[in-house]
C-alpha positions, -999 to +999 in steps of 0.1 A: -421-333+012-395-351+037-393-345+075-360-327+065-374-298+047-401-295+070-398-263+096-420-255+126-417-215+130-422-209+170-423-176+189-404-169+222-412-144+243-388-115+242-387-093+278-390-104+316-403-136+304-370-145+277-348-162+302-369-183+322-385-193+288-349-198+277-341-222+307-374-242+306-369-254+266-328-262+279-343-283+306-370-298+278-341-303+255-340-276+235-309-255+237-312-220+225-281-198+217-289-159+219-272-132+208-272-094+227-289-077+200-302-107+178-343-117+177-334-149+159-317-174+183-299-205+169-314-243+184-304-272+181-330-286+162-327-283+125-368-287+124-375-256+149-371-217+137-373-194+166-382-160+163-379-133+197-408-114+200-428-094+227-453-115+246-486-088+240-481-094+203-477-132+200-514-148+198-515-123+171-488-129+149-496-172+158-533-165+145-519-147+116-496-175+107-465-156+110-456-183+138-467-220+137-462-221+175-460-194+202-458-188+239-478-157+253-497-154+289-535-162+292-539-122+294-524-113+266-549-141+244-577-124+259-567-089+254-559-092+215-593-115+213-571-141+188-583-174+174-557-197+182-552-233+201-543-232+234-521-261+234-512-262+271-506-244+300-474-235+314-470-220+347-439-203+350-430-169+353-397-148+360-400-147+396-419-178+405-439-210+396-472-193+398-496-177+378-495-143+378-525-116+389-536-084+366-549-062+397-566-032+403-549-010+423-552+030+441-532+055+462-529+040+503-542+073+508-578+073+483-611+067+495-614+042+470-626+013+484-641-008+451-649-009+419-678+006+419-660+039+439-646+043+403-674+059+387-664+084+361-626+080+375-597+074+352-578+042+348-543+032+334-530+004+321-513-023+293-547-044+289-575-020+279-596-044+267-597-070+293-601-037+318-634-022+300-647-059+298-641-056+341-655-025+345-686-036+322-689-068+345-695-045+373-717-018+351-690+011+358-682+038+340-648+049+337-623+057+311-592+039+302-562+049+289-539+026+280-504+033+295-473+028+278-455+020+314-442+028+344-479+025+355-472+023+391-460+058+390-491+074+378-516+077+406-525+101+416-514+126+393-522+111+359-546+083+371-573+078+399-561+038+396-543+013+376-547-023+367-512-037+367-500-070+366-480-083+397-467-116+409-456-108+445-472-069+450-438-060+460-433-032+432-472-021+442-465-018+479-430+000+467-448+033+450-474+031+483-500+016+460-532-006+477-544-037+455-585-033+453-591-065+436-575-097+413-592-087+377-573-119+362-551-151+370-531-155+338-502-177+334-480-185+303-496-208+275-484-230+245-505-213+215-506-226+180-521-217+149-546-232+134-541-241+105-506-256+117-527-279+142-544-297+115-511-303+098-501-335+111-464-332+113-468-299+124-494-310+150-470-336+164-440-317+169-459-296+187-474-321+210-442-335+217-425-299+227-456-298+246-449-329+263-414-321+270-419-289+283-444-299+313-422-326+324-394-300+329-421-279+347-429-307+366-397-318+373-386-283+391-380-284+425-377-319+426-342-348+431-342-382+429-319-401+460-305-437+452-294-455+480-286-491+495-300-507+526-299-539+542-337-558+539-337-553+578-340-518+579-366-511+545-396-507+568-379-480+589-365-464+556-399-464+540-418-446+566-399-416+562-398-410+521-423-387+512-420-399+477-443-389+446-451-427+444-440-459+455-403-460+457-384-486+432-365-513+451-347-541+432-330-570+450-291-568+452-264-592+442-253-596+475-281-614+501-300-589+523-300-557+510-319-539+485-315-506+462-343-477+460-347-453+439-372-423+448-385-388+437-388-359+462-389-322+464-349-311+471-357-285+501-370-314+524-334-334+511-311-315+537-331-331+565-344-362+544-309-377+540-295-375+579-326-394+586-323-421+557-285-424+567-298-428+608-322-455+593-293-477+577-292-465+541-262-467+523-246-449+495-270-424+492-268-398+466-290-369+451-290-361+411-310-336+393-344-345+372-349-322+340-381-338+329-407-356+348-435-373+327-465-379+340 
């Protein structure tokens, strides 16, 4: 069968994590169109199917086959206990670039102080599994009932403590709730099935999204700066770029002077470029990265 009849089925993450997902493959290269009340975006690639589907149910449906490819948090692999590849990891998330914490959390106002406090208490929350696997860790018994959301709302009343997932703690501290302890560090993952991996076309395309897509991680936050100098002044200029390597300089037409070319993080540009243009760099200008391969 030809590459052109040949279609990789991949799963997007559908909820908090559907935009930034969104963004990240438009900065890879991958340009998804979505409609309001549509779960099968249109691409640009006549080789990729994509499919919008809730994050806790992907490593599922990618074990199962239904997807070829799939992207789903750390947590939610270990809370469904699927058999699939984890092709890479991809640390993003809706608010920030870092992974995000499942944590176990009471009332400011309980006398909880540990785990171990919740003997024979009752707990709340999304990942059942992974929170009897904790609790078992620590040889407590406690039951769990898994909570369909608004979980932060549910202690005291309904719940003696939750495990909730948080980035920041800000929606914690907002319903007057006290973190105990970080249960799990999960971030977002590249999955595949595996059956799909061993197919070789299948297996490169999706080394090659993977590829793409952690150089656009690794390109957020970061500019490149162009600039000329005269030869004179390269030593002064050099000693104040912070770059991610050695900075490129070829030689100019005209005698004396040079070009660079550099890589920085854009929040130290505002106060990099005053200092670069104080040094005796010319025609210095900023342009955005979307993918930076290691």
């Amino acid at each position: 069968m030809s590459n052109d009849n040949k279609v990789l089925k991949l799963g997007l993450p559908k909820g908090s994590l559907q935009d930034s997902t969104i963004d990240l493959f438009a900065h890879a290269g991958f340009h998804f169109s979505v409609q309001s009340r549509s779960y099968f975006p249109s691409i640009d690639d006549d080789e990729l199917e994509a499919i919008l589907i809730r994050a806790q149910e992907m490593a599922h449906y990618v074990e199962m086959g239904a997807f070829d490819v799939g992207l789903t948090g750390k947590d939610w692999i270990i809370e469904t206990g699927a058999d699939v590849v984890e092709v890479e990891d991809l640390i993003y998330s809706k608010a920030s670039m870092r992974p995000v914490r499942w944590v176990l959390a009471v009332p400011e106002s309980s006398p909880v102080k540990s785990v171990k406090d919740l003997e024979g208490k009752h707990i709340a929350t999304e990942v059942v599994n992974i929170t009897k696997q904790y609790l078992a860790r620590n040889g407590v018994n406690a039951s769990v009932e898994f909570s369909w959301g608004a979980t932060e709302v549910k202690p005291p009343d309904l719940a003696d403590a939750i495990v909730e997932v948080t980035e920041t703690g800000s929606s914690l501290r907002a319903n007057k709730l006290r973190i105990i302890e970080t249960i799990l560090e999960s971030n977002t993952k590249l999955i595949a099935n595996r059956n799909s991996w061993n197919d070789p076309w299948k297996r490169e395309k999706i080394e090659n999204m993977a590829l793409l897509l952690k150089g656009a991680i690794n390109a957020q936050g970061k500019v490149g700066l162009k600039m000329n100098a005269p030869k004179a002044a390269l030593e002064n200029i050099l000693s104040i770029i912070p770059s991610l390597r050695q900075p490129t300089i070829s030689h100019l037409v005209e005698e004396g002077w040079v070009a660079l070319e550099v890589i920085v993080t854009e929040r130290i540009v505002r106060n990099l470029i005053p200092e670069l243009k104080k040094a005796g760099a010319e025609g210095i200008f900023e342009y955005d990265i979307n993918k930076l391969i290691d």
